[in-house]
C-alpha distance (Angstrom), angle and dihedral (degrees) to the residues before:
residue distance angle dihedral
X1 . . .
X2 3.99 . .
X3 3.55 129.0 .
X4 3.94 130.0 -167.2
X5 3.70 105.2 -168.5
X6 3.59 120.0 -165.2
X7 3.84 119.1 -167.2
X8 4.15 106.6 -140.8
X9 3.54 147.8 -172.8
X10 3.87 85.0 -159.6
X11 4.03 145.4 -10.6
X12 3.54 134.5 174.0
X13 4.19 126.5 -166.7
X14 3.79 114.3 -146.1
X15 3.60 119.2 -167.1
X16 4.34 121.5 172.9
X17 3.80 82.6 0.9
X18 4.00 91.8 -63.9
X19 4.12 123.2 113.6
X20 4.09 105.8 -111.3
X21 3.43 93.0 173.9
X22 4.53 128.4 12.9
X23 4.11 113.8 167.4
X24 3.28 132.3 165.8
X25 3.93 127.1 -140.2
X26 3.40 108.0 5.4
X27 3.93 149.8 73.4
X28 3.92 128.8 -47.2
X29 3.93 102.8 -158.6
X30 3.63 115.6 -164.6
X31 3.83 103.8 -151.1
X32 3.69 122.4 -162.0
X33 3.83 119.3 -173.8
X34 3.83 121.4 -133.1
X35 4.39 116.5 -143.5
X36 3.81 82.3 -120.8
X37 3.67 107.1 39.3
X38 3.87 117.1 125.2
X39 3.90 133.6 -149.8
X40 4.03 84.1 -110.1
X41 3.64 86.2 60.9
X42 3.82 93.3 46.7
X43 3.95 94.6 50.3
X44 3.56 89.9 51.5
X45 3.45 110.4 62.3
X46 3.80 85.3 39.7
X47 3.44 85.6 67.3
X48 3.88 95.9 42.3
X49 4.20 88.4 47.9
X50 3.77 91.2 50.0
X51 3.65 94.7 50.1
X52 3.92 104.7 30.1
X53 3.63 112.4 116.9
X54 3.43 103.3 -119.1
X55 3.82 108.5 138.2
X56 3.52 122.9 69.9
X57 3.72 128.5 -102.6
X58 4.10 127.5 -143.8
X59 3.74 91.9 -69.9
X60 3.56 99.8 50.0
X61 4.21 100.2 -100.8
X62 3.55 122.0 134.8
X63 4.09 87.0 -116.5
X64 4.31 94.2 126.1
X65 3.64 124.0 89.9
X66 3.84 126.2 -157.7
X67 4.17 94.4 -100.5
X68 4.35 81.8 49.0
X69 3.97 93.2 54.1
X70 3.59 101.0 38.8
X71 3.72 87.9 -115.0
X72 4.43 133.8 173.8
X73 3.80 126.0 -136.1
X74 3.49 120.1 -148.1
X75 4.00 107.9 -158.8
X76 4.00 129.4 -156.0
X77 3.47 118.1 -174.9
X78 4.09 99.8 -137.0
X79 4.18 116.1 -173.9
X80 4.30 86.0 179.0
X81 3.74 84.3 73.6
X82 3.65 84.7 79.6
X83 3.84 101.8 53.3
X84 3.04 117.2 132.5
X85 4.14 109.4 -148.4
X86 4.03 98.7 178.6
X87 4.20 94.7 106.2
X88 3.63 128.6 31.3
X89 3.73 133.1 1.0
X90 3.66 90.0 -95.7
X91 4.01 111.8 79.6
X92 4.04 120.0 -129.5
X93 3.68 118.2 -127.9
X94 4.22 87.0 -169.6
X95 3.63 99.4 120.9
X96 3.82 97.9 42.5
X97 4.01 117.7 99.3
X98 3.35 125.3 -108.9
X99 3.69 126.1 -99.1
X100 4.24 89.4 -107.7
X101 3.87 84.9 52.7
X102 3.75 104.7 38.2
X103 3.87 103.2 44.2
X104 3.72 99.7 61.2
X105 4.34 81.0 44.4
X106 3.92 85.2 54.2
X107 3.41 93.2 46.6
X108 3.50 104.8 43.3
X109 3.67 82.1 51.9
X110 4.30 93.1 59.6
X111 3.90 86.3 38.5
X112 4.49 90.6 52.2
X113 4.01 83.5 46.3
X114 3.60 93.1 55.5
X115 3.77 98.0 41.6
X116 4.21 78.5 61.1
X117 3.24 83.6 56.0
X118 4.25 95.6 -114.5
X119 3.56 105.3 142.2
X120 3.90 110.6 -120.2
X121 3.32 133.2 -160.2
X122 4.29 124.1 -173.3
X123 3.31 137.9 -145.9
X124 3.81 121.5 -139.2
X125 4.06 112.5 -76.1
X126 3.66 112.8 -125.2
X127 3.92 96.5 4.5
X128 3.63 134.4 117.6
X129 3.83 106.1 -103.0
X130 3.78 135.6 -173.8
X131 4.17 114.0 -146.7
X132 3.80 125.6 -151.6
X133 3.39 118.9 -171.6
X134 3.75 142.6 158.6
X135 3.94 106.5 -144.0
X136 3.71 103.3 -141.1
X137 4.21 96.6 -146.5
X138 2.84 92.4 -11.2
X139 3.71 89.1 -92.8
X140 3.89 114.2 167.5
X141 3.88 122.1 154.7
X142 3.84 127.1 -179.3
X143 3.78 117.4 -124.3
X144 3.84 118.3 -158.8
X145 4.22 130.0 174.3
């Protein structure tokens, strides 16, 4: 499972020119599904988003997580995460899951956030989306189990 985390001041997920998902401060997490990711693997970097210290405190240190600020996630389901670049000019999608095996992983990963009480928004599964966010930083880290 990889995760590109974006910290934000706002996003919004447009799919068939409608908004699926629109937060304010917060993280956009681009999620891409392995073929041999678990739900184990999903829960726990739920758990390690919702309590990474991300946000800044009073004194300007990344020492706040998402839960701590009262921040949103905005979450994409993103197979290109798993392309793998090293032959060709075309990339391969070979080691990313299949839709049947990576939608109930995406959305077991929404449905863990919200059980930790993040708020989570989705984008559409599957669909052709457009992304707008405003990187707060820019701070973007890449999350991998």
């Amino acid at each position: 499972m990889r995760l590109l985390l974006q910290r934000v001041k706002s996003a919004q997920v447009l799919s068939h020119e409608k908004v699926t998902a629109g937060i304010g401060r917060g993280l956009v997490i681009f999620l891409g599904v392995g073929s041999q990711d678990t739900p184990e693997q999903v829960d726990f970097l739920a758990e390690k988003v919702a309590n990474l210290r991300v946000f800044e405190d009073e004194h300007g240190k990344t020492n706040r997580s998402i839960q701590e600020v009262g921040g949103e996630v905005a979450l994409v389901s993103q197979f290109t995460l798993y392309a793998d670049t090293r032959k060709g000019r075309r990339p391969s999608f070979i080691e990313a899951a299949p839709p049947q095996v990576a939608e109930p992983l995406v959305d077991r990963f929404a449905d863990t956030l919200r059980r930790l009480q993040v708020p989570t928004q989705t984008g559409s599964f599957g669909a052709h989306m457009l992304v707008r966010l405003e990187n707060d930083g820019p701070f973007t880290l890449w999350l991998e189990k």
